[in-house]
N, C-alpha and C positions, 0 to 999 in steps of 0.2 A: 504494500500500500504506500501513496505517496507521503511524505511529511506531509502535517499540517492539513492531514485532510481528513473528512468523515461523509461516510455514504447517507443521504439524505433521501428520504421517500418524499417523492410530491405532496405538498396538503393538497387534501381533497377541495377541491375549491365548491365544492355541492356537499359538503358533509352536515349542511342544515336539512338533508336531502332524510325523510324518511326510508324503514329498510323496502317498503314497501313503492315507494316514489323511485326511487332508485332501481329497482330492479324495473319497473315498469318504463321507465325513460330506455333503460338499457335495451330490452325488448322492443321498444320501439326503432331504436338506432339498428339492431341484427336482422328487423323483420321489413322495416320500410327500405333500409341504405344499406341494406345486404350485408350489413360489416359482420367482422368476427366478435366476439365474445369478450376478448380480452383488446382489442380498440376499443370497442362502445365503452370499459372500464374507463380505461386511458381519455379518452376524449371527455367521457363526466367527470374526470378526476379532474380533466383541467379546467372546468368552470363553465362546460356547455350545456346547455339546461332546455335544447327542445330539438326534434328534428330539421325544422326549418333554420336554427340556428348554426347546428353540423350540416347542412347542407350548405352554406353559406361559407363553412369556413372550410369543407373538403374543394368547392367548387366556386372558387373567387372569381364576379364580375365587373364589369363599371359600374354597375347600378349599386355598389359598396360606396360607392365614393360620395362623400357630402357632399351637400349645396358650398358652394364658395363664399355664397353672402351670407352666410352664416358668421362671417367674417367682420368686428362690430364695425371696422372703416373701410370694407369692400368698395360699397358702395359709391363714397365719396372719392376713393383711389380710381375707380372706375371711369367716374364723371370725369377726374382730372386728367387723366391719362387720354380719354377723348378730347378734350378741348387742346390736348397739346396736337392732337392728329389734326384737327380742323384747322389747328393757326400752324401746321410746319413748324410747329416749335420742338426744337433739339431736344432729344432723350439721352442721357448718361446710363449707363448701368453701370453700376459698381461693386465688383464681386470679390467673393476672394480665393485665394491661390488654392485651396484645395479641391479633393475630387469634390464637392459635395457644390462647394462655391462655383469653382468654372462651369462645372455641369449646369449647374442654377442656370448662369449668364446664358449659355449656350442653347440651352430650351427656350427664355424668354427673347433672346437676340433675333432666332431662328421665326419667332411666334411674333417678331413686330417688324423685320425687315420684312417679310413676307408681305403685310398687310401694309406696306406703304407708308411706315412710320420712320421719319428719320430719327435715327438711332445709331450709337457709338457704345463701347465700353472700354472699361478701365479696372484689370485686376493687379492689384499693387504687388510689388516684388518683393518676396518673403528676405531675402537677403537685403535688399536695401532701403523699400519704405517699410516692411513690417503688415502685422493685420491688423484690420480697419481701416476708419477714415480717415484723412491725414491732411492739413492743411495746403500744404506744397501742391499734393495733385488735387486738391478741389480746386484751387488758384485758379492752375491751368485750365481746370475744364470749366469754371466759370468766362473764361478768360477767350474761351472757345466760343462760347453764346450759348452754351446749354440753360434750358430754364427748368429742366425736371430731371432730376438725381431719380435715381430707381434703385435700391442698393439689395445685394441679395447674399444671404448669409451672412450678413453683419449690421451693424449700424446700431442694435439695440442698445448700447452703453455709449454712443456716440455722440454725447449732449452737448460738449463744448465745440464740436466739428461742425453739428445742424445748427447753433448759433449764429458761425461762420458764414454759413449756406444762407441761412434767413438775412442777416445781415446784407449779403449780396444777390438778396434774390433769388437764390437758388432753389427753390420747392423739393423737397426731400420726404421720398415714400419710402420708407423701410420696411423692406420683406427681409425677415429673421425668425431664426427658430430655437436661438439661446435663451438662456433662464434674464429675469430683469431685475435688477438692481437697482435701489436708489430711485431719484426721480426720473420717468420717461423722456428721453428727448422731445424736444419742441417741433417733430417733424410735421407736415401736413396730413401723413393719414402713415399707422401703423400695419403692418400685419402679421402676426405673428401671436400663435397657437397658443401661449405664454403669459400672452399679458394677464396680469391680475384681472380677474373676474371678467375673460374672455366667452366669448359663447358658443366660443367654436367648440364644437362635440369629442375631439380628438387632440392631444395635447403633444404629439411624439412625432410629428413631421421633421422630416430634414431642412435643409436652407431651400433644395431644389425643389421639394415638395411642396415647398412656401411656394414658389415662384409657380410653380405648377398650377395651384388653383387658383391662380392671379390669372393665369392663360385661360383656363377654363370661364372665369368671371369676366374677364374682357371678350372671350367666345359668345356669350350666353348674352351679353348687354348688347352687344357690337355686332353681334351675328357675322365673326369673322371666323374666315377656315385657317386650320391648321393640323399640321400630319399628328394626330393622335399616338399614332403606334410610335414613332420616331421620340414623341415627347416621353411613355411612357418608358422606353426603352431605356433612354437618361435618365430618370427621374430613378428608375430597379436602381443599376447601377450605384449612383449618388447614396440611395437608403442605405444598402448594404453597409458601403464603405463607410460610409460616417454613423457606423454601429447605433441607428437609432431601434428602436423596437419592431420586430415583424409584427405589430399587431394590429389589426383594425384597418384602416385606408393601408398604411405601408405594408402589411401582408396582401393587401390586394393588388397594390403596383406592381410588388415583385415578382407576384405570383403570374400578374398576365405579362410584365416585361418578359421574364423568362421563355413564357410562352412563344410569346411574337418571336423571340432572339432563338429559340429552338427550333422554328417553321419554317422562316424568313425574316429574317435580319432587315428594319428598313434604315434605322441610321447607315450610310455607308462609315465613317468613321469605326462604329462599335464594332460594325463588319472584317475590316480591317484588324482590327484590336483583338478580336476573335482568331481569324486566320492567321496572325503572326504567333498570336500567342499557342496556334497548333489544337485547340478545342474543339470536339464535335458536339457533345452533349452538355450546355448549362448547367449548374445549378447554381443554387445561392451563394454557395463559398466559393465559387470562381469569381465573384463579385469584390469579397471581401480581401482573398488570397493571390489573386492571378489577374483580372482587369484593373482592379483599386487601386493595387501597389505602382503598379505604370501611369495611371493617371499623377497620383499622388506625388510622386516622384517627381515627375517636371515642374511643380510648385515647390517641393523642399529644395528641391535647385535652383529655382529663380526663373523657370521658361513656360510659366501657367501658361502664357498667350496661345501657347504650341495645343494644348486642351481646347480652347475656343476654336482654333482654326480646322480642330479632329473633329471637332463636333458638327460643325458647321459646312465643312465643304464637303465637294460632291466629286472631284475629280480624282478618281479612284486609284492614280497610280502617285500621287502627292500625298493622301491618306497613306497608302504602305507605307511611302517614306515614312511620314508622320509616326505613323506607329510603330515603325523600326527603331526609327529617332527613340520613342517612349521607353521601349523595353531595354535599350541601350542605356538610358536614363537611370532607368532601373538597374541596372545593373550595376552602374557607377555609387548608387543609392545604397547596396548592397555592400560592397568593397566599405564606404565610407562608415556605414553602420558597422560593418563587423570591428574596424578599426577602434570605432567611440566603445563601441560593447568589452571590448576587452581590455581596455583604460578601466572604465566605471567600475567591471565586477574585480578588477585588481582592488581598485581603492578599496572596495564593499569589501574583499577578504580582508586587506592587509589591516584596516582599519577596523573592522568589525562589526562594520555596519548593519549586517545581517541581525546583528542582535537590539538593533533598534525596532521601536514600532512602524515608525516611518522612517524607510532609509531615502537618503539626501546627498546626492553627489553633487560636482562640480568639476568642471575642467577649462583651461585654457582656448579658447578659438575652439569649442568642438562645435560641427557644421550643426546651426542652429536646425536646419531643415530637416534632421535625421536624431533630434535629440528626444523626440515624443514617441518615435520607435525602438528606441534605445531602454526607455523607462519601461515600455508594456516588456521586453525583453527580459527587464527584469524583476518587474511585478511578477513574470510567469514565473519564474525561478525560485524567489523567497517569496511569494502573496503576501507582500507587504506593499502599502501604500507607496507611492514613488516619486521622489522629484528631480528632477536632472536639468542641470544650470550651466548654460555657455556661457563663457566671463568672456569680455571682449570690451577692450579701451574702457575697463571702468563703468561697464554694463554687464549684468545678468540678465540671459534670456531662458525660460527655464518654460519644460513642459512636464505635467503631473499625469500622472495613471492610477486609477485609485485600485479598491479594492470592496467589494460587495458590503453594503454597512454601513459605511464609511463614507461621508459628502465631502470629498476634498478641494471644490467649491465654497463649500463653508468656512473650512479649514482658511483659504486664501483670504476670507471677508473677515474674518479675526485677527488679521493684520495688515487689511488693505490698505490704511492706511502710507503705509512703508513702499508701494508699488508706484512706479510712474505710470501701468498700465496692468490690469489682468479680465481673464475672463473663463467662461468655458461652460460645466456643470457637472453633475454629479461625480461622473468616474472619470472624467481627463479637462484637463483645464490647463492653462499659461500664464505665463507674468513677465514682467520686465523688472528691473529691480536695479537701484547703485546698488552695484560689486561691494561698499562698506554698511553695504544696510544685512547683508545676504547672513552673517551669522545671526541677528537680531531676528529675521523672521524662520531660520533653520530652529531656533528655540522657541518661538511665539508657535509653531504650525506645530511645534512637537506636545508640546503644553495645551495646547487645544487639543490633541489625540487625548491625552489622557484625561482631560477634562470632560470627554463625552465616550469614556469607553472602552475604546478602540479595542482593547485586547481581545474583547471576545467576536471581534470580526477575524482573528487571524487566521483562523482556521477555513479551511478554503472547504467550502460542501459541494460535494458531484451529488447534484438530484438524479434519482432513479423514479420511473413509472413504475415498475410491476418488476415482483420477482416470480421466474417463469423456470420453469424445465427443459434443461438441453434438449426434449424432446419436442418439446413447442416450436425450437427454433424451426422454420419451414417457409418456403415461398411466398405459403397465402401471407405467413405473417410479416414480411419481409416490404409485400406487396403494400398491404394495409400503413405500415409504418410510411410507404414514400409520398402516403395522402397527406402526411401530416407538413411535408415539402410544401412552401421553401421554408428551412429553419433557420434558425440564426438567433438573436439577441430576441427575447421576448417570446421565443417560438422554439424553443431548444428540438432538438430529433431525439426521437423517443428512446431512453435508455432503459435497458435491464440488467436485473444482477440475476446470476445464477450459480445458486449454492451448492457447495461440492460437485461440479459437476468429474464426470467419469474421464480423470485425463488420460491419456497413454500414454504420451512422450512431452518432453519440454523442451528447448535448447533456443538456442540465440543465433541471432544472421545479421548479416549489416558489415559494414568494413572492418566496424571496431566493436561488432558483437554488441552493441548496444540497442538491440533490440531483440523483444522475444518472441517467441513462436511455438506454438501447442498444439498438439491434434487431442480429439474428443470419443473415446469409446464409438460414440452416432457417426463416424467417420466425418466428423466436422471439425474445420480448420481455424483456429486463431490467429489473429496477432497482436500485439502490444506494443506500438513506437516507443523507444525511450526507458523500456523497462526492461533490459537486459542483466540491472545487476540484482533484479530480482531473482534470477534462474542461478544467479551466482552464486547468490549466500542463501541457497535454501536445499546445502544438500542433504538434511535432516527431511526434510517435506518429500526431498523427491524418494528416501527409501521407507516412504510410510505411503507410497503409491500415491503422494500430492492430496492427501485426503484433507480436508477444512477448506479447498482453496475456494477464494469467490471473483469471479468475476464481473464488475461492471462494463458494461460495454454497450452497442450499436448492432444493429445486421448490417452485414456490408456485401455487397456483390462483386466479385474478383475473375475480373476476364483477363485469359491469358491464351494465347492462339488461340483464338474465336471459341476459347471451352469456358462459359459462365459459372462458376461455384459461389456456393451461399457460405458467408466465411463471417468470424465475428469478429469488428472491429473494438477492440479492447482498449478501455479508457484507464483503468483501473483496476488492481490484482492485489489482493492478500492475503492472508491465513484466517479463517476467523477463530476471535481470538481464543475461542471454548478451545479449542486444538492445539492450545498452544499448552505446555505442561506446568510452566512455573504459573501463569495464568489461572489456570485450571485449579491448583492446589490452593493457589490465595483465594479463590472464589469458595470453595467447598468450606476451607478455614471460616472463613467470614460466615457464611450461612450455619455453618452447627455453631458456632460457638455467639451467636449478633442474637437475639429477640426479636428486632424488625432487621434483619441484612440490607433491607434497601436504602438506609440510612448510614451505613457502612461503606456500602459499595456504591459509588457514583458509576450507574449502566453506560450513562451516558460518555462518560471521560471514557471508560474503557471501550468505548463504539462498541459494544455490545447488546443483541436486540434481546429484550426478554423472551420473545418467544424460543429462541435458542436453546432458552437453558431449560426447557420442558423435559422432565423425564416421566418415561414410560414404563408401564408394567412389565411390558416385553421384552423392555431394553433390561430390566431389572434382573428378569428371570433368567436371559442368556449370561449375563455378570457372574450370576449365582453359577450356574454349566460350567461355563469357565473357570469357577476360581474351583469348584469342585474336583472338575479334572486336571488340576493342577495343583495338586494337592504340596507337591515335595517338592517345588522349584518357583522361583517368583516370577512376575509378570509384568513384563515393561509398562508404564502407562502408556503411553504410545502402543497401541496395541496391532499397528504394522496392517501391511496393505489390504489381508483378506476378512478383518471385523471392522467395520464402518461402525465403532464408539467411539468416541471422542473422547477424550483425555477426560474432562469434565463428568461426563456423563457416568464414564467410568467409574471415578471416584466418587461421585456422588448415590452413587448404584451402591459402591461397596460400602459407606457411611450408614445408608437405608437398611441395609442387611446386618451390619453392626447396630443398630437401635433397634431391630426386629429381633434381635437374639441370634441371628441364625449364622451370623461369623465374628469371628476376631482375623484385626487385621493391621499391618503395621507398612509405612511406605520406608523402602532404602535406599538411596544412591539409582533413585526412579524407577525402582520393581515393588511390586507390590506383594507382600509375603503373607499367604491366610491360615486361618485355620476353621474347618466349619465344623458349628455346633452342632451336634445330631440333637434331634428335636420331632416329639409326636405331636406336637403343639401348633395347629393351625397359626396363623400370623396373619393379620390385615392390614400388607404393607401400604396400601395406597393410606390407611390413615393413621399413619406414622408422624409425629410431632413434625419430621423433618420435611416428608413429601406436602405435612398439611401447611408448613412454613414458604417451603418452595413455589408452592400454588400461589398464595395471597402473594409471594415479591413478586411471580408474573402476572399477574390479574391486575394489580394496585396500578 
């Protein structure tokens, strides 16, 4: 199992759900939507509460998608943005360098050059003006004739900038989809999901998605066309990468962008972006993993424009380039990162920063554009909160990567004051900061951790849906699980654990053995990226036939010369911990000798489920066989590949049989040495102090 982690079952999100409500929903879902048995669980477990509601969310259309004027300054944004068509008055848009921002620019650019609107943009350059608004380039483009700013993904903390603007005339709409702080800019019409006591029905949009139902609301006002499929295409894209939630309207985009992008491709740009990058079949995490990171890149480098001109143009052998150029980008993004990555985690060892709640680097000139990739790098490593800070001439520019819990957002506003600029929200955020203020807020952000907490977010939980049997693993269920596609943040892919399942073999593959691989009795395959030293130090597990082990994991389908196999993608692997013998011995200690044990034993710290420690009649009575014909030699606790007891079980079997009269028994150097009492004395072991002790710690 990994550090710092514990296996988590979904709350039921219907557990107001009578037992009778419940099964009846569920029968509805297997009888009307054909599903299987163990979906309809999973799908009610996540909070879907009617058939027409699981048919909405197996089968996402437009008709998902809200009204725009739901929007409380739509309306007035709408009006204005026509009166600038009627008078030829210059449009700005003003975006910013990331996937989520160009993409923005790039849908609305695309959705007002079309229609006849004179229109320009400006995405400022992460290396030299920074993100947001910025006086210098509002100058110019005031200075251009522009009379309407149109900003997208940014603007919402931008009050002293919109000042500027109002001041010169400039009329400034904010489409933004960050959290709001302080007082609202002075803009002429907001939009944005966010605002304090918004009416909009959905609160998890991207920057693009803002800008999306800005196109849709000048569509519907204006009665003007525009390519749908193309907009939705960028709009997947954008969600993905800027990890907002798959839920609600953004599971719906992504779900029909994919679609479109798997049929026929209509952006030529994405087309492109697709074919270099070598992809036949979409999903979500190509979004996140493989499109995202190439967009991304040309903004942490400084060449966003190259994202507008991929979006936007049509000439399909300029596109290549364009997209060669990106993955190239990428790749230079890659080199740089790996470089910053093994600076930081030197400092983190040699310093010991790991042992901080929030660890908090720092380096000379590290490429500011690659230093928020740096941090999730090593959020992933220790799940600790993260902040990573490029010094340069007497500036900090630092980006944060949180940790589930934890609003590291907040953490920044408890010492905003100390910032020339920050912003962001809950789990990744930025700042700028004087280089002599940088240890004053590394203590003020640390002192907020412990002031609200933190500790007990450190531990990182892998939710699991249902615990299932290697034999369930199967097609239909494989099939069923890709309805629950596209997953991602808000929308996870359907995990299960599966308890002892029957291994045969183990061992490691990979260049440097750092990965593992398992076959399953069912002739089914596993694997487990990264968990190679697991097969290392467990050669105690592999001569007791691997018995305790558990796996969390995924179904994954594994084609290799056109031969498809059903194989389990492994997230997570451990012993549980009943199996474990020092374990086992402290647990059985606690329970004879506690009056209530659950007050002894914290279940929870030992990630131990109470239903585990159930003991059986049956299991009692084979203990008894055993210890019987074993009369003149001891017995390993580990009782080895071909008895499936558990160390636990074991001992608390043979404890049961000691307060029933019916043995004596002593443990040494981990054999267990008996002696049985002959006896014509019936015994009603089930209501033995012990087993009636055992019952109440798993019921309570």
């Amino acid at each position: 199992m990994s550090a710092n982690t514990k296996w988590i079952l979904r709350r039921n999100k219907n557990s107001h759900l009578s037992k009778s409500e419940y099964q009846s929903l569920k029968n509805q879902m297997t009888g009307e939507l054909k599903l299987g048995s163990r979906t309809a669980e999973i799908l009610i477990n996540r909070g879907l509460t009617s058939v027409v509601e699981t048919q909405r969310y197996l089968n996402p259309t437009l008709n998902d998608l809200h009204d725009p004027f739901l929007f409380d300054d739509m309306n007035k944004v709408v009006d204005r943005i026509a009166k600038a068509k009627e008078s030829s008055e210059k449009i700005c848009l003003y975006g910013d360098y990331d996937a989520d921002g160009t993409t923005g620019v790039s849908i609305l650019l695309n959705f007002l050059k079309s229609n006849g609107f004179d229109v320009s943009y400006f995405i400022p350059n992460r290396l030299i003006t920074g993100y947001g608004l910025h006086v210098d380039p509002l100058l110019e483009i005031i200075n251009r004739g522009v009379g309407l700013l149109i900003t997208v993904d940014n603007g919402i903390s931008a009050n002293e900038q919109i000042d500027f603007c109002n001041l010169h005339n400039l009329d400034v709409i904010v489409t933004d989809h960050h959290e709001c702080h302080g007082n609202l800019p002075a803009a002429f019409g907001i939009i944005n999901p966010k605002l304090p006591g918004s009416s909009y029905p959905f609160k998890e949009l991207c920057g693009a998605g803002v800008a999306f139902k800005l196109i849709q609301a000048l569509s519907i006002r204006l009665r003007l066309n525009y390519d749908l499929q193309s907009a939705v295409e960028c709009v997947a894209l954008a969600t993905v990468a800027d990890l907002v939630p798959l839920q609600n309207e953004n599971r719906s985009l992504v779900s029909l962008g994919l679609e479109y992008l798997n049929a026929d491709p209509r952006n030529p740009g994405i087309r492109a972006l697709i074919e270099v990058s070598e992809l036949t079949q979409l999903k979500a995490w190509h979004f996140g993993f493989v499109l995202g990171p190439k967009i991304n890149a040309a903004g942490r480098l400084g060449e966003a424009d190259r994202i507008v001109d991929l979006l936007t143009g049509s000439d399909s052998l300029k596109l290549r380039e364009l997209a060669e150029f990106l993955s190239e980008e990428n790749r230079k993004r890659q080199d740089l990162e790996s470089d910053i990555l093994t600076d930081a985690l030197a400092q983190v060892e040699s310093q010991e920063l790991f042992k901080d709640d929030i660890i908090i680097v720092a380096g000379e000139n590290w490429h500011s554009g690659v230093i928020g990739i740096v941090a999730s790098r090593i959020q992933e490593k220790y799940y600790r909160p993260v902040i990573v800070i490029s010094v340069a001439e007497e500036v900090g520019k630092a980006s944060c990567r949180s940790i589930e819990g934890f609003n590291i957002f907040e953490a920044l506003k408890s010492c905003g004051e100390y910032f020339s600029s920050y912003g962001g929200h809950e789990q990744a955020a930025g700042f700028s900061v004087k280089a002599e203020n940088i240890d004053t807020i590394t203590e003020k952000i640390k002192n907020y951790g412990e002031t609200v907490g933190i500790k007990k977010h450190l531990i990182k939980k892998i939710p699991y849906d249902a615990i299932i049997e290697s034999r369930e693993v199967t097609w239909e269920l494989f099939n069923d699980c890709s309805d629950f596609e596209p997953c991602g943040i808000g929308n996870p892919g359907v995990q299960f654990v599966i308890n002892n399942p029957e291994i045969v073999s183990m061992g490691t593959m990979g260049k440097d053995n750092n990965h593992l691989r398992l076959s399953l009795k069912s002739d089914l395959r596993g694997v487990a990226f990264g968990f190679g030293d697991f097969y290392n130090g467990q050669s105690e597990l592999a001569a007791n036939g691997y018995q305790g082990v558990e796996l969390l994991c995924r179904l994954d389908a594994n084609e290799y010369r056109g031969d498809k196999t059903l194989q389990l993608l492994i997230k997570d692997i451990r012993q549980n911990p009943i199996w474990d013998s020092e374990t086992a011995m402290f647990l059985v200690k606690a329970i004879v000798r506690s009056e209530n044990p659950k007050q002894e034993i914290d279940l929870v710290t030992h990630d131990i489920n109470p239903g585990d420690l159930c003991l059986l009649r049956d299991t009692i009575k084979d203990v008894y066989v055993l210890l019987n014909n074993s009369r003149t030699s001891g017995i390993p606790i580990q009782l080895g590949k071909k008895i499936a007891i558990s160390p636990f079980h074991f001992l608390m079997a043979c404890e049961t049989l000691r307060e029933a009269g019916l043995i004596a028994y002593r443990v040494k150097n981990g054999l267990v040495f008996s002696k049985i009492i002959e006896t014509r004395e019936k015994k009603d072991i089930q209501n033995t102090k012990l087993m009636i002790k055992l019952g109440k710690m798993i019921s309570e």
